[in-house]
KEROFI-474662 format. One record per residue (C-alpha): residue number from 1; residue in three letters; chain; x, y, z. Coordinates in nm, 3 decimals, padded with zeros to 5 digits. Layout:
! residues N
nr;rest;kette;xx;yy;zz
NUM;ALA;A;X;Y;Z
...
! end
This chain:
! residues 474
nr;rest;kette;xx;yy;zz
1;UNK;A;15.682;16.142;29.383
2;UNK;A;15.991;15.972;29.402
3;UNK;A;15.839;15.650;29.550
4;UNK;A;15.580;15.628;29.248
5;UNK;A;15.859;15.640;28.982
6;UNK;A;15.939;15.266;29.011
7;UNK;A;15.555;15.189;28.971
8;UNK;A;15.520;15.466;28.659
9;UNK;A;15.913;15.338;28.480
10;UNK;A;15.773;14.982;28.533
11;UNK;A;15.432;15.025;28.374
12;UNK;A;15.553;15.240;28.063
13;UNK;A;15.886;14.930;28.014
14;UNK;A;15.547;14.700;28.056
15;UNK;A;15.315;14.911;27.782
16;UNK;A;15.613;14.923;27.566
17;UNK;A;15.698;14.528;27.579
18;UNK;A;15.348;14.492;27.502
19;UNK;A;15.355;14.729;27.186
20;UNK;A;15.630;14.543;27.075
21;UNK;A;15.565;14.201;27.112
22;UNK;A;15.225;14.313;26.935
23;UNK;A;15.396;14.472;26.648
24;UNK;A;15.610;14.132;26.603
25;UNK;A;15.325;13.917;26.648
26;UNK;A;15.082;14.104;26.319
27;UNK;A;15.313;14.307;26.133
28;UNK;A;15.235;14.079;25.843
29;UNK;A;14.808;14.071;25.896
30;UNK;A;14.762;14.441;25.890
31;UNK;A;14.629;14.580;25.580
32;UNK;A;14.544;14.952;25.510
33;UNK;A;14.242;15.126;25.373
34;UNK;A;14.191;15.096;25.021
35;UNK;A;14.154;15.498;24.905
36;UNK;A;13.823;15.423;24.688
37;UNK;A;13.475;15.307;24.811
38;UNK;A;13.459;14.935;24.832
39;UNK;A;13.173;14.768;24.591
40;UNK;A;13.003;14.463;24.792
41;UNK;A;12.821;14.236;24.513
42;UNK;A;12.507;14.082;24.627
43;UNK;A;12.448;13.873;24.363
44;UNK;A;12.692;13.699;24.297
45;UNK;A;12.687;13.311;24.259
46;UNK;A;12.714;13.073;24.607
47;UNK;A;12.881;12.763;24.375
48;UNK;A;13.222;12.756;24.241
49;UNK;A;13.320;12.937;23.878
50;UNK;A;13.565;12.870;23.680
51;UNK;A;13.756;13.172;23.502
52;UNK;A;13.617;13.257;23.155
53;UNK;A;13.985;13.217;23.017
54;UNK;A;13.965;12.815;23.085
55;UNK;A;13.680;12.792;22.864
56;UNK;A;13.707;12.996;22.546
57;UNK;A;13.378;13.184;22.393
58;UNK;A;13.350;12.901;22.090
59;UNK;A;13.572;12.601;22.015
60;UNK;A;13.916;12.672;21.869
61;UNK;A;13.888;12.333;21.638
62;UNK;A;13.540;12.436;21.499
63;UNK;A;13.738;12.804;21.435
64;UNK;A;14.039;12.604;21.303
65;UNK;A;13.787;12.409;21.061
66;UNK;A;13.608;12.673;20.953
67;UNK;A;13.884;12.869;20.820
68;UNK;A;14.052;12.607;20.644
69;UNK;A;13.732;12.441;20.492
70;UNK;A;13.542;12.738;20.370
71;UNK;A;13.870;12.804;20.159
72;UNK;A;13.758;12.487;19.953
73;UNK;A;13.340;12.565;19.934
74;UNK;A;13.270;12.752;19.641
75;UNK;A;12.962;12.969;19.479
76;UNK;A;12.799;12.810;19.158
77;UNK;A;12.556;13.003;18.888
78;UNK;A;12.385;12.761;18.657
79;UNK;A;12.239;12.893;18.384
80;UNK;A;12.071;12.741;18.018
81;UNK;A;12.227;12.909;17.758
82;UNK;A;11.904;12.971;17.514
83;UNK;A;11.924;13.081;17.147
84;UNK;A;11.952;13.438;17.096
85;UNK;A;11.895;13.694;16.814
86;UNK;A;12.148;13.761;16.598
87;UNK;A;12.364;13.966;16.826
88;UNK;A;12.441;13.642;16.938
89;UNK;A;12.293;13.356;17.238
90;UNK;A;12.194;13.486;17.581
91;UNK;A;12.166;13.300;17.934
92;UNK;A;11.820;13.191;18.047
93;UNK;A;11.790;13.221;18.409
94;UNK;A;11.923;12.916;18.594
95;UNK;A;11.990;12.850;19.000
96;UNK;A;12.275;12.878;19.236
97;UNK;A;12.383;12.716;19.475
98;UNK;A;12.738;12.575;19.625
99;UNK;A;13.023;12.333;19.549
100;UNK;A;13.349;12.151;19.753
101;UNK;A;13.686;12.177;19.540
102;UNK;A;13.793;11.775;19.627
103;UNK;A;14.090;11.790;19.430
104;UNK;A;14.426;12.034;19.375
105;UNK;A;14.344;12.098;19.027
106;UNK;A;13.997;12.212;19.034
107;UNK;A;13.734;11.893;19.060
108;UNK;A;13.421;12.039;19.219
109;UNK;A;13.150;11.846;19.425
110;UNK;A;12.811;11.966;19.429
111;UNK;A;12.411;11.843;19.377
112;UNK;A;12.283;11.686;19.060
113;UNK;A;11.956;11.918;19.169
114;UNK;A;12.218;12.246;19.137
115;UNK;A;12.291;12.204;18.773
116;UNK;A;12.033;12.007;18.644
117;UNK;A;11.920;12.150;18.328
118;UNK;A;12.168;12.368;18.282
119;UNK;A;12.491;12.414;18.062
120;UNK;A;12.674;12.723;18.203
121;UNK;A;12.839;12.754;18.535
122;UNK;A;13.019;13.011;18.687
123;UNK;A;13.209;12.959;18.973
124;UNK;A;13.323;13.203;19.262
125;UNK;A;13.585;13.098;19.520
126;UNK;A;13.618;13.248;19.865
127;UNK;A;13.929;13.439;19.774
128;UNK;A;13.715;13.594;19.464
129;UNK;A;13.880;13.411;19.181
130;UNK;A;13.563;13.317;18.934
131;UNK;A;13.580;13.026;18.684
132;UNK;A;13.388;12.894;18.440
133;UNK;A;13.316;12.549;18.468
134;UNK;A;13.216;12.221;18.275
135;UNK;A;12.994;11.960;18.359
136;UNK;A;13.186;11.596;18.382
137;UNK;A;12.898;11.410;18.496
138;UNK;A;12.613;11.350;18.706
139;UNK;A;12.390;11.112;18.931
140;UNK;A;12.002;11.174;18.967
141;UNK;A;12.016;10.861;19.213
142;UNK;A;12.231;10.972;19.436
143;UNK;A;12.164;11.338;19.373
144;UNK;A;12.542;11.448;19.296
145;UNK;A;12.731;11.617;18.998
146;UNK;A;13.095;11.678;18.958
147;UNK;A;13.224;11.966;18.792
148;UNK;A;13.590;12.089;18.687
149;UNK;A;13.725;12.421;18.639
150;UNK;A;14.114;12.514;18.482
151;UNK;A;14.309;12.566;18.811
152;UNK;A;14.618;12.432;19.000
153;UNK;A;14.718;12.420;19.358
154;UNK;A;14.343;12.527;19.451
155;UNK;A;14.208;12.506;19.799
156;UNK;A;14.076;12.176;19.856
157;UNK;A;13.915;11.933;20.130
158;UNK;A;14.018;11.561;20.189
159;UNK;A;13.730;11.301;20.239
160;UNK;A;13.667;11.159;20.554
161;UNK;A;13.531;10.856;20.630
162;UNK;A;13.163;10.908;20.718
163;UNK;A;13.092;10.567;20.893
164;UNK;A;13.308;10.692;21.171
165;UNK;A;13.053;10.947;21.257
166;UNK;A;12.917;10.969;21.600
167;UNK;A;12.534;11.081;21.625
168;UNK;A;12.599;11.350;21.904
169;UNK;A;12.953;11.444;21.658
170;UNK;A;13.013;11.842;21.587
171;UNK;A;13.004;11.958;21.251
172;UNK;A;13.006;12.241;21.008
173;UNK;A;12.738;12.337;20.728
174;UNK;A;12.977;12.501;20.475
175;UNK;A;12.800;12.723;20.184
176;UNK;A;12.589;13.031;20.004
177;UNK;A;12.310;13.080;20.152
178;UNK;A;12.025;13.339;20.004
179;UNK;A;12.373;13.417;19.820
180;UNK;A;12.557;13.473;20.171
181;UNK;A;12.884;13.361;20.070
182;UNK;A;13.102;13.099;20.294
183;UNK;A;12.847;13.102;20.550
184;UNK;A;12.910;12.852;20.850
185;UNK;A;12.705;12.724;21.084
186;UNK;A;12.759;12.430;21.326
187;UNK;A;12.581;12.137;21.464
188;UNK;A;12.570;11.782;21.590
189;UNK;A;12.509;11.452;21.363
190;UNK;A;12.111;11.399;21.479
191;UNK;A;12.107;11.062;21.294
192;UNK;A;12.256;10.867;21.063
193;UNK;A;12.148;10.623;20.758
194;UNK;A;11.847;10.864;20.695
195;UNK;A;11.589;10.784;20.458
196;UNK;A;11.346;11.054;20.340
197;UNK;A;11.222;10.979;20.040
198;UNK;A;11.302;11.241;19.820
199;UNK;A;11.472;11.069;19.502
200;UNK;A;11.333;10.812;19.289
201;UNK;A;11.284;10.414;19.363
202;UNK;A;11.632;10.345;19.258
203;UNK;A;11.805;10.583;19.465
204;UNK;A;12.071;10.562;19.732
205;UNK;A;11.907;10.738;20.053
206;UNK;A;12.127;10.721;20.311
207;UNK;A;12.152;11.064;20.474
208;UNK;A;12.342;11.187;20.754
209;UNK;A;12.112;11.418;20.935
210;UNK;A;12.227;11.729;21.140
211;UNK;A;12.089;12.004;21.279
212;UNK;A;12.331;12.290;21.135
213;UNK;A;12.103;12.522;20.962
214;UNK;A;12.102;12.479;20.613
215;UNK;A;11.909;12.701;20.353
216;UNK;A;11.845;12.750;19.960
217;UNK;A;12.192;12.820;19.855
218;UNK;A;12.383;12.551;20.096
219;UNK;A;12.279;12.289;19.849
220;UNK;A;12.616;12.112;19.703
221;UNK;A;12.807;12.303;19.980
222;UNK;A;13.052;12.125;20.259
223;UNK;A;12.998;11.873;20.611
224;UNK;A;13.271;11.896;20.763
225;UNK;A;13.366;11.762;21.133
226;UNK;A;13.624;11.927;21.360
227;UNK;A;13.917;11.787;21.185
228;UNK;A;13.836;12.000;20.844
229;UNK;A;13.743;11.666;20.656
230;UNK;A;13.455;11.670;20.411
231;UNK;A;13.201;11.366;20.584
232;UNK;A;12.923;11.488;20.314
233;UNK;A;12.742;11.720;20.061
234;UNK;A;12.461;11.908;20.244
235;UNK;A;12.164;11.801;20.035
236;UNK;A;11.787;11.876;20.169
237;UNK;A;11.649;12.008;20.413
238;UNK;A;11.302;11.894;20.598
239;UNK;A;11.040;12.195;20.585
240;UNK;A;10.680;12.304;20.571
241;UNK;A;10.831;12.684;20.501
242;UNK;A;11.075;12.636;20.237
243;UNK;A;11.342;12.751;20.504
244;UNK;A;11.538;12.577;20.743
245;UNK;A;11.300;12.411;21.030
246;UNK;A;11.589;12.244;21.248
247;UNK;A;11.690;11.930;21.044
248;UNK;A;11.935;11.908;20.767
249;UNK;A;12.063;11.632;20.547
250;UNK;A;12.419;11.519;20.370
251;UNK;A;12.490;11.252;20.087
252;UNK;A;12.793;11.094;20.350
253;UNK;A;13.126;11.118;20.229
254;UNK;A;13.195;10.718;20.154
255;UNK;A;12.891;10.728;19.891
256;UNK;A;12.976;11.075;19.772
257;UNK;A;13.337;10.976;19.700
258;UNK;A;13.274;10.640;19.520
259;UNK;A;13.005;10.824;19.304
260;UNK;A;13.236;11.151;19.214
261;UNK;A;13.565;10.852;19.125
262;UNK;A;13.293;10.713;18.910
263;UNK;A;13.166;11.015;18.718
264;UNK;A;13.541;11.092;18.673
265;UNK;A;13.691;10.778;18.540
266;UNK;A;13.367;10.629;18.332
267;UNK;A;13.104;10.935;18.308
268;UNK;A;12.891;10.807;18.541
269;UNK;A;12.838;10.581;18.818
270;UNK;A;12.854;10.235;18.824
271;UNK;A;12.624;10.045;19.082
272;UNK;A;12.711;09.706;19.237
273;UNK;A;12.381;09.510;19.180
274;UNK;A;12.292;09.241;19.471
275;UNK;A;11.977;09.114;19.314
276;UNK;A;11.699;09.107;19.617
277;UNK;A;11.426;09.270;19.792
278;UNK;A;11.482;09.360;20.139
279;UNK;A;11.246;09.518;20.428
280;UNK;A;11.364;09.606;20.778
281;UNK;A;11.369;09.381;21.071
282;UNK;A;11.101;09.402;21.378
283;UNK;A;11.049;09.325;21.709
284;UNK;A;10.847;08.978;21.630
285;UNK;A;11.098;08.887;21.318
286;UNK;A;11.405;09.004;21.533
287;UNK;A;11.278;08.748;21.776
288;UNK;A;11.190;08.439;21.528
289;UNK;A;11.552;08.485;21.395
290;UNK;A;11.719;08.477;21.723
291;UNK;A;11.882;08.820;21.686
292;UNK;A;11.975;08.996;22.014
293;UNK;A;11.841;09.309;21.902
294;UNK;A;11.587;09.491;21.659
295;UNK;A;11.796;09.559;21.381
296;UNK;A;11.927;09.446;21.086
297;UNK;A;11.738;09.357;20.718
298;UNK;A;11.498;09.065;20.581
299;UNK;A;11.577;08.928;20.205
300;UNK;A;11.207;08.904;20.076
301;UNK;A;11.307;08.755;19.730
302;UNK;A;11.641;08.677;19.544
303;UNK;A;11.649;08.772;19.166
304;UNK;A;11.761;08.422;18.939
305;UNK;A;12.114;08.431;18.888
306;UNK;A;12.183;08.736;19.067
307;UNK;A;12.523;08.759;19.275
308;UNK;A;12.298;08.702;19.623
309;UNK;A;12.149;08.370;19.436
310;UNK;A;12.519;08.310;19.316
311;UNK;A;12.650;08.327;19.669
312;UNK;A;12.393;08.122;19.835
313;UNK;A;12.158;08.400;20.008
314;UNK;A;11.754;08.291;20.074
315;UNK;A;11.467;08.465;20.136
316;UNK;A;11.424;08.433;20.528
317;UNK;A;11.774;08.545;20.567
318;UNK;A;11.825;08.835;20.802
319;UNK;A;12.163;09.066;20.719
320;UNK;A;12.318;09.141;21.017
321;UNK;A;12.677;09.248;20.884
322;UNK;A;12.843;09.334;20.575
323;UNK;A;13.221;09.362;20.569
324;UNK;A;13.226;09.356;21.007
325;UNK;A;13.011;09.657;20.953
326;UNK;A;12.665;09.590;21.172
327;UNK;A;12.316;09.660;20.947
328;UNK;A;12.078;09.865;21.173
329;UNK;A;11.840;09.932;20.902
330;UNK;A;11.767;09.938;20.537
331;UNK;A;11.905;10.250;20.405
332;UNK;A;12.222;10.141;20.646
333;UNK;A;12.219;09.881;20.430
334;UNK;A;12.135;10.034;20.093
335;UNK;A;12.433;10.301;20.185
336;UNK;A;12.693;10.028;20.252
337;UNK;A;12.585;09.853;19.904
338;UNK;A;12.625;10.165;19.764
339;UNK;A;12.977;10.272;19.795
340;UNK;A;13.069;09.970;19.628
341;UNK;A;13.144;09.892;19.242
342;UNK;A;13.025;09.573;19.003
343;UNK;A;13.282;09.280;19.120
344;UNK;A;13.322;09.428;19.448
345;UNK;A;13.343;09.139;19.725
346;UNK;A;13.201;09.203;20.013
347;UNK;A;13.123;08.944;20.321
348;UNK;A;12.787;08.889;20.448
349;UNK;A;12.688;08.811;20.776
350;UNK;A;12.316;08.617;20.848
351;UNK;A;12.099;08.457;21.024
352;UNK;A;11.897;08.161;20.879
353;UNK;A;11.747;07.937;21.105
354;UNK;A;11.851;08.081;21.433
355;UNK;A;12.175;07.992;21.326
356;UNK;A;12.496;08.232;21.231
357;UNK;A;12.615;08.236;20.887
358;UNK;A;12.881;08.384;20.653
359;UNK;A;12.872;08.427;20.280
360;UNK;A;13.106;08.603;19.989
361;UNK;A;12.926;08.801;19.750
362;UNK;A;13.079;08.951;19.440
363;UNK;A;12.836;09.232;19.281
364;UNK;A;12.716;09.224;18.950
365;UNK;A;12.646;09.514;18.694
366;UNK;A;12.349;09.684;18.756
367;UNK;A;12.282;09.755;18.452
368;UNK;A;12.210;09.349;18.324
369;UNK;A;12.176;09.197;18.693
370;UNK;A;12.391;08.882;18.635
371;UNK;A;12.665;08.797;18.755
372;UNK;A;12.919;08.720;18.473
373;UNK;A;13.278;08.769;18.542
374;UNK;A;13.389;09.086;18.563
375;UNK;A;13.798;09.128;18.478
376;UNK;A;14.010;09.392;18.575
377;UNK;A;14.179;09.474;18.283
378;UNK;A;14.520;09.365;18.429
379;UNK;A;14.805;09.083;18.405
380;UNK;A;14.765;08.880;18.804
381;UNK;A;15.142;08.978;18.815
382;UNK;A;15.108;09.317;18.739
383;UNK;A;14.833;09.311;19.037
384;UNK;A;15.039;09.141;19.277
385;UNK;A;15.318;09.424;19.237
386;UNK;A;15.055;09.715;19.257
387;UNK;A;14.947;09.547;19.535
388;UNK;A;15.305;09.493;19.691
389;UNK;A;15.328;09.101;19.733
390;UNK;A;15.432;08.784;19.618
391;UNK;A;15.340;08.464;19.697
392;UNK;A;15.481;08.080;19.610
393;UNK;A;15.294;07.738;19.617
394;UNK;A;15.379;07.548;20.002
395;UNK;A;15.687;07.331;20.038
396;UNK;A;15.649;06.956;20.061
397;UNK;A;15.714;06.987;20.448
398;UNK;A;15.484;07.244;20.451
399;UNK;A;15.215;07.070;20.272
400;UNK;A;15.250;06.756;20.519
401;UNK;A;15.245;06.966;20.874
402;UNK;A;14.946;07.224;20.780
403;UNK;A;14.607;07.136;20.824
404;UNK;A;14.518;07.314;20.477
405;UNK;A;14.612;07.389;20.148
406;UNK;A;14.632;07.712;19.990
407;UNK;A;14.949;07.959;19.882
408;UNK;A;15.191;08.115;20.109
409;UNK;A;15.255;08.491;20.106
410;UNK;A;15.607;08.504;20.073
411;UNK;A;15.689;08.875;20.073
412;UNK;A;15.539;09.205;20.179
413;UNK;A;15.656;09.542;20.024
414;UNK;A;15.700;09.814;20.308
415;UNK;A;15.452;10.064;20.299
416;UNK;A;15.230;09.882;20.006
417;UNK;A;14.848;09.879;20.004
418;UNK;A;14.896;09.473;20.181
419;UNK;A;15.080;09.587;20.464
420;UNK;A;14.833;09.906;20.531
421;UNK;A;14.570;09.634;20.537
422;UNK;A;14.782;09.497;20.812
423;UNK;A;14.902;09.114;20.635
424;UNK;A;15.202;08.986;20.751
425;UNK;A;15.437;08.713;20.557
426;UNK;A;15.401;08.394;20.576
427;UNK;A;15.023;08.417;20.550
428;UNK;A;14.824;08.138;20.396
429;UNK;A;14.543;08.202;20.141
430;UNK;A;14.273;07.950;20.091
431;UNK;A;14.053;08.156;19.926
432;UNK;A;14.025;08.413;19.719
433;UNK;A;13.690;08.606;19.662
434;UNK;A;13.527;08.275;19.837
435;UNK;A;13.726;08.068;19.606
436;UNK;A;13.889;07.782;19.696
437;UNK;A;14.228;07.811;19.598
438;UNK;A;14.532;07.486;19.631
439;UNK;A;14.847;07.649;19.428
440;UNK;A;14.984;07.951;19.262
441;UNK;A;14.832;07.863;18.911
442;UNK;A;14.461;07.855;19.062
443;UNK;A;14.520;08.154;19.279
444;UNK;A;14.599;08.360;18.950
445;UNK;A;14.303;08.226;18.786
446;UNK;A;14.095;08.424;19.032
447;UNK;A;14.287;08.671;19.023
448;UNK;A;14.203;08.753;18.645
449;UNK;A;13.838;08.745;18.769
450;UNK;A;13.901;08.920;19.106
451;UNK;A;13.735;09.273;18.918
452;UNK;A;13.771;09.589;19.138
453;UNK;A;13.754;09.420;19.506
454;UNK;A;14.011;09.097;19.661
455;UNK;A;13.859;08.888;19.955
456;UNK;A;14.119;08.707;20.091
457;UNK;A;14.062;08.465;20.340
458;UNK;A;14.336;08.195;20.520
459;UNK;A;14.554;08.116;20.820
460;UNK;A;14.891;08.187;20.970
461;UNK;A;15.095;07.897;21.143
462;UNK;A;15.196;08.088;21.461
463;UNK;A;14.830;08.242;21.505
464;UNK;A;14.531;08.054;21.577
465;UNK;A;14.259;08.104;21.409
466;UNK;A;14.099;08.240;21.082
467;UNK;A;14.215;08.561;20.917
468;UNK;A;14.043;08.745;20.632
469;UNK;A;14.182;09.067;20.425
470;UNK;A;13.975;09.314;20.204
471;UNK;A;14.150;09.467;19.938
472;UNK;A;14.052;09.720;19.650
473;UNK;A;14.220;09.683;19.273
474;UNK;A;14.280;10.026;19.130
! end
């Protein structure tokens, strides 16, 4: 026995050395039995997933929108108030239908189609405040009202500006419908500069087109993109049912907004009047004019005297641009002619001949179709400090080393409407409104006839090149 204890010490040192060096070696791999069954899934997904947490159920700035904006979108009752008996008058039955608040102290958006015919209209806010409301004004052509109720520090939504719209843009459908207060639904912008003939030949049919469902009820009632700014007042819808069908259509915001400032300064609107015919461009005509591209509008005929005759416009002449703003097709350009005023200038880019041309075009009053000058109402000083400038006639040194007249802008308030339209001193005008203009005292002239719109156009002496600056007169 004693001469197998070496062999049996030895092997149990060895067994023991090799339990140990085994322990070291996965003391951190070994795992123990979970004490419940394990579930095997065998359907789960072979491609990679990404945790539900990373991409929220919904968007948090269409949430974010829609609880700000339906603050603002209100519930409207018109009604006809009809003679009564002697008890007194009683309320024939009217429509409803849905409004925007657009202003602090109670100015209220909505269709002309909502309150037409009536004279009584309630209004119902989201918190449940109800108002009664009067009419201000309203605008068959464009199909819009405005309406104002006694209020102060009211819920209220900012206007966007609707040309920046993206077709393939989210938005929100803000309103009542079948009386289902601040109902929102959401969407894309399916097209834009819409035409579908639903007001009369005068009309401004321009339509931003969406596919948020709209209903009887959203009429009047709030577009809105992500940012909670009002882009347009949800109009018609396009249906063989009565009932939404999958398209949807909004008066945009930069029509809506020039119409409502209209109604509320004057009583109604007040059309810039161009004085042609137009029809849209085609494949063969896009060719014969040398355009790059199907799109843009003919002139068929130019009214006598009209501000298009005035500024120089033929019929032939295809419209490729108004104010830097490309025309794709005729309501694009009906829409852009329509958010402008009589004396408006706005520049017009052609083609005539094959050939690229430019012209200034001041709008006339609609309502006579001439021309005629159209004066602002104020002193050229007074404008020139509203505006935040002053200018001075050129030096004698000055006049010798340019190549061109004009009047030098010698001072630019901080933060006035000039410097958010990004003119810097030391700017030379040449013209103003298309104008040709050599001093101070010819400058002013124009000014007096300048109306609601400044075109100026001119040089700087350290830039090269031509510079031109579009400016509104409040």
């Amino acid at each position: 026995m004693k001469k197998y204890t070496p062999f049996i010490v030895t092997g149990l040192l060895s067994a023991g050395l090799a339990l140990g060096l085994f322990s070291l070696i996965f003391k951190n791999q070994t795992s123990a039995d979970s004490p419940s069954a394990r579930t095997i899934l065998t359907n789960y997904s072979p491609f990679p997933t990404s945790p539900t947490s990373i991409v929220p159920i919904g968007s948090p700035d269409l949430v974010k929108a829609s609880n700000e904006s339906k603050l603002a979108v209100v519930y409207i009752e018109s009604s006809l108030t009809a003679a009564g008996n002697y008890f007194g008058s009683r309320n024939a039955e009217g429509s409803t239908g849905s409004g925007v608040i657009i202003s602090a102290n109670g100015y209220i958006a909505t269709n002309h189609h909502v309150i037409e015919g009536s004279d009584a209209f309630s209004i119902l806010l989201d918190d449940g405040r109800e108002y009664e409301a009067k009419l201000i004004g309203s605008d068959p052509s464009s199909d819009l009202a405005l309406l104002k109720i006694d209020g102060k520090d009211l819920p209220h939504l900012s206007f966007g500006d609707s040309d920046s719209l993206m077709v393939g843009e989210w938005v929100l459908a803000i309103g009542n419908p079948f009386r289902l207060y601040s109902t929102v639904t959401a969407g894309i912008v399916s097209a834009k500069s819409r035409n579908i003939n639903i007001l009369d030949d005068s009309a401004i049919e321009s339509f931003i087109q969406t596919d948020a469902a709209v209903n009887p009820g959203n009429s009047g009632g709030a577009l809105v993109n992500t940012r909670g700014q009002l882009m347009g007042i949800n109009t018609a819808i396009m249906t063989f049912s009565g009932q939404y069908e999958g398209f949807s259509f909004a008066v945009p915001s930069n029509i809506a907004k020039k119409v409502l400032e209209d109604i509320r300064e004057f009583g109604s609107t007040k059309r810039g009047w161009l004085g042609v015919v137009i029809r849209p461009v085609d494949a063969t005509t896009a060719k014969a004019a040398g355009l790059s591209e199907v799109s843009g509008v003919i002139i068929e005929r130019v009214n006598e005297s009209s501000a298009a005759d005035v500024a120089g416009l033929e019929p032939g002449d295809v419209v490729t641009k108004i104010n830097g703003q490309k025309i794709i097709t005729s309501p694009d350009f009906i829409g852009k002619l329509g958010q402008h005023r009589p004396g408006d200038v706005l520049q017009f880019e052609y083609m005539r001949g094959g050939k690229k041309k430019e012209a200034i075009v001041k709008l006339s009053d609609s309502r006579t179709g001439t021309l005629g000058d159209i004066s602002s109402g104020k002193a050229p000083d007074d404008i020139l400090v509203e505006l935040g400038m002053a200018i001075r006639d050129l030096h004698p040194n000055e006049e010798s080393r340019l190549p061109k007249g004009g009047v030098i802008v010698s001072t630019i308030e901080r933060g006035s409407q000039i410097a958010g339209a990004n003119m810097e001193e030391k700017f030379i005008i040449t013209r103003i409104n298309g104008v040709p203009v050599k001093n101070v005292e010819a400058f002013k002239q124009e000014l007096k006839r300048a109306g609601s719109g400044l075109y100026l156009q001119g040089y700087y002496e350290e830039y090269p090149g031509d510079f031109a600056y579009s400016l509104a007169i409040k």
